[in-house]
C-alpha positions in Angstrom: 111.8 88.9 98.6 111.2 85.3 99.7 113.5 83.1 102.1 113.7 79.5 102.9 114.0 79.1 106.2 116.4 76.0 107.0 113.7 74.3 109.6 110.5 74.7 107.0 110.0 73.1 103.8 108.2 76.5 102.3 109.3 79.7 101.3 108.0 82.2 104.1 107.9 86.3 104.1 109.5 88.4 106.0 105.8 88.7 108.4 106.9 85.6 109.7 109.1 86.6 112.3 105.9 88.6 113.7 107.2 91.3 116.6 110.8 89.9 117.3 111.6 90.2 121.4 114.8 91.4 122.2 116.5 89.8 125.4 119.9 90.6 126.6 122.2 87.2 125.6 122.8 86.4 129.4 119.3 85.5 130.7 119.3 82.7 132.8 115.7 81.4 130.9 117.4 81.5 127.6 116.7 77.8 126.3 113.2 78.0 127.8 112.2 81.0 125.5 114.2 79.4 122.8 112.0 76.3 122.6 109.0 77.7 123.3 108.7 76.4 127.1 108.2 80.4 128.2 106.6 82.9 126.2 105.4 80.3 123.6 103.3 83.1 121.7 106.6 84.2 120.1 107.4 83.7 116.5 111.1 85.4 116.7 113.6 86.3 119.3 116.8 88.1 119.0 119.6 87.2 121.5 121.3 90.4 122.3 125.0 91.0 123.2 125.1 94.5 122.0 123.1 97.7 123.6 121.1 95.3 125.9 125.0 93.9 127.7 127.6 95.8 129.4 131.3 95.8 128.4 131.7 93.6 131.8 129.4 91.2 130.8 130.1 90.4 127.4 132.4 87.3 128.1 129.8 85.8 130.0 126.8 86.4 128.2 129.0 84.7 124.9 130.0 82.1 127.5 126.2 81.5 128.9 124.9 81.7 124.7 127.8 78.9 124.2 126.3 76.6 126.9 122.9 76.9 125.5 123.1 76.2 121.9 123.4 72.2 122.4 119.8 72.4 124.3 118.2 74.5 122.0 115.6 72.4 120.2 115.8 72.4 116.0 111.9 72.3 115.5 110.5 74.5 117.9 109.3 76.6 115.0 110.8 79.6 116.1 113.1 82.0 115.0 116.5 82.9 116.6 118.6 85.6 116.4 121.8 87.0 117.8 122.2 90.3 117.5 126.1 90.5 117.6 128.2 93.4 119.2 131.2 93.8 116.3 132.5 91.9 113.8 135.2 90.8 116.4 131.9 89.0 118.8 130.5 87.5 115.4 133.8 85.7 114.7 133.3 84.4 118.4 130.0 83.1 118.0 130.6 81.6 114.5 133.4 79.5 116.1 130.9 78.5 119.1 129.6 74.7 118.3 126.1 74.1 117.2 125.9 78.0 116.4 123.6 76.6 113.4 120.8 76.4 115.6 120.7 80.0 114.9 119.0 81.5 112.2 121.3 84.7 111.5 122.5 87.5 113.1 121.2 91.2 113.9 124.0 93.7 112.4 124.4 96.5 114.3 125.6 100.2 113.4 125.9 98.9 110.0 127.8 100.7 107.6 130.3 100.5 104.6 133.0 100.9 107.1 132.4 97.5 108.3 130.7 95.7 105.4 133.6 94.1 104.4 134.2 93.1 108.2 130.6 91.3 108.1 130.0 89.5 104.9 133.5 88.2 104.9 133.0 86.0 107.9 129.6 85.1 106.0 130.8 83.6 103.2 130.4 79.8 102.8 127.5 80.3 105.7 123.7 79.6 105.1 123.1 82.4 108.2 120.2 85.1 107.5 121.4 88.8 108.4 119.8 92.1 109.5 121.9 95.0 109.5 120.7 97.8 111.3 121.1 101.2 109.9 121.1 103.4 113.1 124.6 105.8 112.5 124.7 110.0 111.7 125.1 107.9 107.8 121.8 107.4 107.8 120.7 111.0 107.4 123.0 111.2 104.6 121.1 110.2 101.1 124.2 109.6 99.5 125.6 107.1 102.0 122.4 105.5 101.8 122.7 105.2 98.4 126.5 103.6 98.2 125.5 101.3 101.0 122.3 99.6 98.7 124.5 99.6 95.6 126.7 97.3 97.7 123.9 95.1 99.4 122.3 94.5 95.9 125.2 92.3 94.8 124.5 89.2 94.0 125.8 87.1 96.3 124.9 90.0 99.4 121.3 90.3 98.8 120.0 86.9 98.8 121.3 86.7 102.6 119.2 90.2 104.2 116.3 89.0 105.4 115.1 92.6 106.3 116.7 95.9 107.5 116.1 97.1 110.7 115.7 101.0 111.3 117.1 101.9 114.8 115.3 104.3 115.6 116.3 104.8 119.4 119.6 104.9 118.2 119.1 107.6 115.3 117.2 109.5 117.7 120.5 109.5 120.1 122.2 110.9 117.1 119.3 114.0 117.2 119.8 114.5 121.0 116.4 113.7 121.5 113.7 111.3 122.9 110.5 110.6 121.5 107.8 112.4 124.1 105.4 109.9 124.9 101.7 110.7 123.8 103.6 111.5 120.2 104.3 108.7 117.4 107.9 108.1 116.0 106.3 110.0 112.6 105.3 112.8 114.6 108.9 113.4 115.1 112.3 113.8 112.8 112.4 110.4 112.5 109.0 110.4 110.4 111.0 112.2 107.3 113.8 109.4 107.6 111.8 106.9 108.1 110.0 107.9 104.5 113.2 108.0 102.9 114.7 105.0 103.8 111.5 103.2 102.3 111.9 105.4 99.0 116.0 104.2 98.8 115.5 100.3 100.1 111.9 99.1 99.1 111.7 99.7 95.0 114.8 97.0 95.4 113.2 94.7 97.0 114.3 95.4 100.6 111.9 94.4 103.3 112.4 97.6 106.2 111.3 96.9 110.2 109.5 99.4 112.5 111.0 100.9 115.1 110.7 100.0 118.4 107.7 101.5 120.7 109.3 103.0 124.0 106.3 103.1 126.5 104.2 100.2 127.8 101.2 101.9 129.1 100.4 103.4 126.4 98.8 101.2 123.3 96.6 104.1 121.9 99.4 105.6 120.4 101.6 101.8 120.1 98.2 101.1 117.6 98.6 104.6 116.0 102.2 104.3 115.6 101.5 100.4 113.5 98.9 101.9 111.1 101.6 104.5 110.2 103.9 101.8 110.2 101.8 99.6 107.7 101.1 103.0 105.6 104.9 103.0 105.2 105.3 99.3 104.2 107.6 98.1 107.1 107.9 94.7 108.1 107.3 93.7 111.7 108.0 96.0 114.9 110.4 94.7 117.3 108.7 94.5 120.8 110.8 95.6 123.9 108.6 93.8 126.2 106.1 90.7 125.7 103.0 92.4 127.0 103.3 94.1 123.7 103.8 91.6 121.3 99.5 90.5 121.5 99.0 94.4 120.8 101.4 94.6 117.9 99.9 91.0 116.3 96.9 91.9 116.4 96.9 95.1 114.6 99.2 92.9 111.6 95.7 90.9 111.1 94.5 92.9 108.0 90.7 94.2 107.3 88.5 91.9 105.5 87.9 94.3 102.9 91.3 94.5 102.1 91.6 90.7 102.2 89.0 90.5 99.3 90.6 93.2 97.0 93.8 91.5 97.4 92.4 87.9 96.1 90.5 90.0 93.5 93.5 91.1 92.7 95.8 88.7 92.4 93.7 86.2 90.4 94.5 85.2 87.3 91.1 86.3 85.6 90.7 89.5 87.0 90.2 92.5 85.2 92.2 95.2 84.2 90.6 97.5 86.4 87.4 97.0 88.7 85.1 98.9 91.1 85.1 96.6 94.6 84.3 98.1 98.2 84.0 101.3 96.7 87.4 101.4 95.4 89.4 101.6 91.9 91.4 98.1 92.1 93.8 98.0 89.2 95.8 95.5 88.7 98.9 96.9 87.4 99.1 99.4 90.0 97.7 97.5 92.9 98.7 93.9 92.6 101.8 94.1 94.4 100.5 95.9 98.0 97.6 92.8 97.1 100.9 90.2 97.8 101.6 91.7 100.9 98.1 91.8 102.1 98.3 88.3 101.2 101.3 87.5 103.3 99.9 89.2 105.9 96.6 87.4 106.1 98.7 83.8 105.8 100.8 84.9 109.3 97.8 87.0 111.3 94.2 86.4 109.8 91.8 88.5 109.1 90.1 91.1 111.7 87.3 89.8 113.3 84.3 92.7 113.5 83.8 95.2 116.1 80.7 94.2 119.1 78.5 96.3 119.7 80.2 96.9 122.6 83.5 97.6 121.3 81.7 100.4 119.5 79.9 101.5 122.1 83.3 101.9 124.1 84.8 103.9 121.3 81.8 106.1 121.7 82.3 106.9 125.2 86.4 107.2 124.6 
């Protein structure tokens, strides 16, 4: 699926928004981070007046996000988000002025029960959404199923940039916590987690990876984004910055894979060829060869191993 985001003048992926940083809506620093003056390594940030804001502080964190949209700066060349609280907040923040500095809205606890609710405020808007599917529905194939049938209309589809997987939230549902040492597919969430990607991605959905509860631990953060990549989702929202560097980094894809993909996805290729020891076929492959493609445009390619990275993998 390719966007147009309203500040470039190319279509750009879904890897664009990189590891998206969720901050609760009522941080005093708010226009800093939104133009890049703090944290300017981010690509995306989603404002947050949902999970992250307490029913006492909802009026002034709309109140504070209603003072800062006139300073936020149109061609910072980030992305912003709000991820809204109901569909009784968005109707507040679509009647704050200069809310078009915003890029679109998070959706959370999205189901058919308040679709309607949503995309009716939406209409006649050029705002970007991503629901959030984080509810007991989620573990129910057939809800699943009803809910794509109605994001696939026509004029629905076009406006989800990506869904987002919630997987604290679905956890909550499980009364359970991921254990740390333990990846979020080493757990029940692994088997939903599969399915979603089954349902959403032969449609053309682009999926996000849960987010990574522990910050001293990037052995299994780096496990956890292979099996995320092996899954095809889309970015992994970071809870804190320090983890945004780790998360990027692991997006830049192997050089290998680089040159299959090119291989590929040109227009003289073969049918089917032998490169780096592999069967490339271009029928069967050329479409995980886009998305290595996208991926290479937003983080490179992976520089080498030194010798003495190798020889500290030797002693680990």
């Amino acid at each position: 699926m390719t966007l147009l985001h309203p500040s470039l003048s190319e279509p750009f992926s879904p890897w664009m928004l990189g590891a998206p940083l969720y901050m609760p809506a009522h941080r005093r620093d708010l226009v800093a981070i939104a133009n890049g003056e703090k944290l300017p390594f981010l690509r995306s940030m989603i404002f947050c007046t949902e999970d992250a804001v307490s029913d006492a502080d909802i009026d002034n964190s709309l109140r504070h996000l209603a003072a800062c949209l006139p300073d936020f700066d149109n061609h910072a060349g980030r992305f912003r988000f709000i991820r809204v609280r109901n569909p009784e907040v968005l109707a507040r923040l679509l009647a704050l002025p200069h809310i078009e500095k915003i890029d679109g809205f998070v959706l959370p606890k999205f189901t058919e029960e308040v679709f309607d609710a949503y995309f009716s405020q939406l209409q006649g808007t050029a705002f970007k959404v991503m629901p959030t599917l984080e509810t007991r529905e989620v573990f129910d194939g057939l809800a699943m199923l009803r809910l794509r049938e109605r994001l696939v209309q026509a004029d629905i589809f076009p406006r989800i940039l990506m869904l987002r997987i919630g997987g604290n939230d679905l956890m909550n549902v499980l009364g359970l916590r991921r254990p740390r040492g333990l990846t979020i597919y080493d757990t029940p969430m692994g088997h939903v987690i599969a399915q979603l990607v089954i349902l959403f991605k032969p449609y053309h959905f682009a999926l996000s990876a849960p987010v990574f509860d522990y910050l001293n631990d990037t052995v299994t953060l780096h496990k956890e984004i292979v099996l995320d990549l092996a899954h095809g989702l889309t970015g992994k929202t970071a809870i804190h910055p320090d983890q945004i560097p780790a998360i990027e980094a692991a997006y830049a894809v192997d050089r290998e894979d680089y040159e299959m993909a090119l291989s590929l996805n040109d227009d003289d290729a073969p049918a089917v060829f032998r490169m780096h020891n592999s069967m490339c076929e271009v029928a069967t492959h050329q479409q995980w060869g886009k998305a290595i493609l996208h991926r290479q445009s937003c983080y490179g390619v992976k520089m080498p191993r030194t010798l003495d990275e190798y020889a500290g993998l030797a002693v680990s």
